[in-house]
C-alpha positions in Angstrom: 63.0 -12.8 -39.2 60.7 -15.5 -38.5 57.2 -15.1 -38.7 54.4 -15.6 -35.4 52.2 -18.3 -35.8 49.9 -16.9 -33.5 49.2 -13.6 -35.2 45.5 -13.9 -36.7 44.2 -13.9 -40.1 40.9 -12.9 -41.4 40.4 -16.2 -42.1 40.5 -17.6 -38.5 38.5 -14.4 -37.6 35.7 -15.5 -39.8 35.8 -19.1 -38.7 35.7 -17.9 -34.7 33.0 -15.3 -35.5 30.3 -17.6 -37.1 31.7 -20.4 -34.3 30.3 -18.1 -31.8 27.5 -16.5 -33.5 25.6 -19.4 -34.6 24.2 -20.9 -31.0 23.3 -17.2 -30.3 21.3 -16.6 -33.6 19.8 -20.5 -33.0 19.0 -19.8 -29.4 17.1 -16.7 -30.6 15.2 -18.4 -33.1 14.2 -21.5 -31.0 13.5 -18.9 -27.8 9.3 -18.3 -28.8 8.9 -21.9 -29.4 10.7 -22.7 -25.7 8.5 -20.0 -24.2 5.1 -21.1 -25.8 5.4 -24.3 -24.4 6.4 -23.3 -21.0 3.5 -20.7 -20.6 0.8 -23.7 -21.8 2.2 -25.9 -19.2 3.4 -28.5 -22.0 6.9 -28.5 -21.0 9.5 -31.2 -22.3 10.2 -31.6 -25.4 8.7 -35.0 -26.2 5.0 -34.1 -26.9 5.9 -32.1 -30.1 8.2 -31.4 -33.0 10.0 -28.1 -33.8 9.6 -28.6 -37.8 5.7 -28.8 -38.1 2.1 -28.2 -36.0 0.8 -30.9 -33.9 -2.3 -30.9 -32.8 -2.8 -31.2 -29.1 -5.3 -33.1 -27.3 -4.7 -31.8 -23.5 -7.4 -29.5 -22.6 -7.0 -25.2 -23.1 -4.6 -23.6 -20.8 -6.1 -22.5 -17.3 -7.1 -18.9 -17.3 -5.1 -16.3 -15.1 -6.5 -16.4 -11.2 -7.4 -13.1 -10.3 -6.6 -12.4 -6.6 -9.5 -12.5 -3.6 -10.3 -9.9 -2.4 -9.0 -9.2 1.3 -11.3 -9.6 4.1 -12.5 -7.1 6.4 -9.8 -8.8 9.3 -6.9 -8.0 6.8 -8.0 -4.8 5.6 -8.1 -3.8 9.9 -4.9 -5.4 10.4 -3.4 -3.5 7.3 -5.2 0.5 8.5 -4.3 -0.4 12.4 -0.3 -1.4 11.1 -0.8 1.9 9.1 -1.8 3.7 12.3 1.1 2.8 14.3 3.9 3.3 11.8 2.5 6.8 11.3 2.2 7.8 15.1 6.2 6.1 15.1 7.3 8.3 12.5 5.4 11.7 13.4 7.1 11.1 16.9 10.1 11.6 14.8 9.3 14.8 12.8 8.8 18.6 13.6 5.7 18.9 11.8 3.2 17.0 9.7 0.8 17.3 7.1 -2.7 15.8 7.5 -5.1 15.5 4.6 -8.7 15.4 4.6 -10.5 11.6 3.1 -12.1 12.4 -0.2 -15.9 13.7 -0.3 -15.5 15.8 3.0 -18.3 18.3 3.5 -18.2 21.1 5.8 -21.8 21.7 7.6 -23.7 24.8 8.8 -21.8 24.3 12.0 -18.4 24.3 10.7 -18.0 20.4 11.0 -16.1 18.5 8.5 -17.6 15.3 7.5 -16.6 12.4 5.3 -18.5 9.4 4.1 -17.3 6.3 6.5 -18.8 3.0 7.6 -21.0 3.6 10.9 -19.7 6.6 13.2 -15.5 7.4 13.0 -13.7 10.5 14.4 -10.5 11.8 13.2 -9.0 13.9 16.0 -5.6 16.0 14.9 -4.0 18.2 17.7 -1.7 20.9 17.6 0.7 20.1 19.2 0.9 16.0 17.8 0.8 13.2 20.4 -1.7 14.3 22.6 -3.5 11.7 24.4 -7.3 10.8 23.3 -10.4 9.6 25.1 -13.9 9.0 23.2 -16.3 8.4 26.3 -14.0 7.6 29.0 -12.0 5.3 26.6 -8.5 5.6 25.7 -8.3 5.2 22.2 -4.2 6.5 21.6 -2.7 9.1 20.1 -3.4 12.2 17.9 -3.1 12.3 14.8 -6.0 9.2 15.1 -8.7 8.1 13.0 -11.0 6.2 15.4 -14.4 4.5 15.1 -17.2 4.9 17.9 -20.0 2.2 19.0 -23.0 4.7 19.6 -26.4 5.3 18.6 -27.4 8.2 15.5 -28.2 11.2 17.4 -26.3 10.4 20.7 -23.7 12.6 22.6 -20.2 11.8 22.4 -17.7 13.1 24.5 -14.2 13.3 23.3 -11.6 14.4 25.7 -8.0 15.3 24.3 -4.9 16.3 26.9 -1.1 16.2 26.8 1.1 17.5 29.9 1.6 20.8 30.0 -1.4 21.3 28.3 -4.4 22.3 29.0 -7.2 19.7 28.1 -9.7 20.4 25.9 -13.4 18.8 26.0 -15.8 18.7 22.8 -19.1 17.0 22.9 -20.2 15.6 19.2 -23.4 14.2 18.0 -23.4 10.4 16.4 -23.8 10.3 13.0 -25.2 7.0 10.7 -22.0 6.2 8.1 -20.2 9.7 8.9 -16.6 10.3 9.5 -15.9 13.5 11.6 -13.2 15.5 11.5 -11.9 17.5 14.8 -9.1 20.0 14.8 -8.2 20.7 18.7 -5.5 23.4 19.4 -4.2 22.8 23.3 -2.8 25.9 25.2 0.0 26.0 27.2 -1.1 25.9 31.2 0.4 28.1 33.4 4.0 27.8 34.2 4.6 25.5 31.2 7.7 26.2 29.0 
């Protein structure tokens, strides 16, 4: 019976194995070298020698940038984005959740007050969506966190309605770096289903 030449042996075994091992095990060896010099910013492989230390004369490596911090344009841009794609996506649920900003107090009269930057109003409604004017202005839709140009210790009038609804009317007192929170439940008017 003649014998197949192409059967293996351990010796070609061996000779394939440590073939294909050695680049991997060199690789691994010369991979912190290759990676020192690319995070200094030395690159190439002409300023040095793998075998001994050279010194170098190029200057320290730059320290890490640390990012700027974002102006009060983007930070707007950012809350007024974060505004809208709430009021999109509430328009698509049953029900949501609204939680109070940190440090909220509630006062002798029941209001609920947050620290803030000059006079804001949050205004939630029950039922979501309603429409909401601070003085006359329009400023959108509940749920809304809103700020208001006014003096400390003058009247606000806030103004919240949705058809079938009846509108509801609160009158709030300016506040210096104060963030009040207003909870307004609108009934149903007559003949409304």
């Amino acid at each position: 019976m003649p014998s197949d030449d192409r059967s293996p042996s351990a010796g070609n075994f061996t000779r394939w194995a440590v073939l294909l091992l050695v680049p991997v095990v060199l690789s691994a060896a010369a991979m912190p070298w290759v990676l020192g010099h690319l995070r200094t910013g030395r690159g190439g492989l002409g300023g040095g020698s793998l075998g001994g230390a050279v010194a170098d004369s190029e200057s320290p490596p730059e320290q890490p940038r640390h990012p700027e911090a974002p102006t009060a344009a983007e930070i707007e841009a950012a809350t007024t984005s974060s505004i809208e794609a709430a009021r999109l996506q509430q328009r698509n649920l049953e029900s949501a959740e609204m939680y109070a900003p940190r440090g909220a107090k509630t006062t002798a009269s029941g209001e609920r007050l947050a620290p803030f930057q000059g006079f804001g109003l949050s205004i939630g409604t029950t039922p979501l969506g309603a429409r909401v004017l601070v003085d006359g202005n329009d400023v959108g839709e509940s749920p809304i966190v809103t700020t208001v140009d006014c003096e400390p210790g003058q009247d606000v009038e806030v103004v919240v309605e949705k058809r079938g609804f009846r509108s509801e009317r609160r009158n709030v007192r300016c506040r210096v770096d104060a963030l009040l929170e207003l909870s307004v439940a609108l009934g149903r008017t007559r003949g409304a289903r």
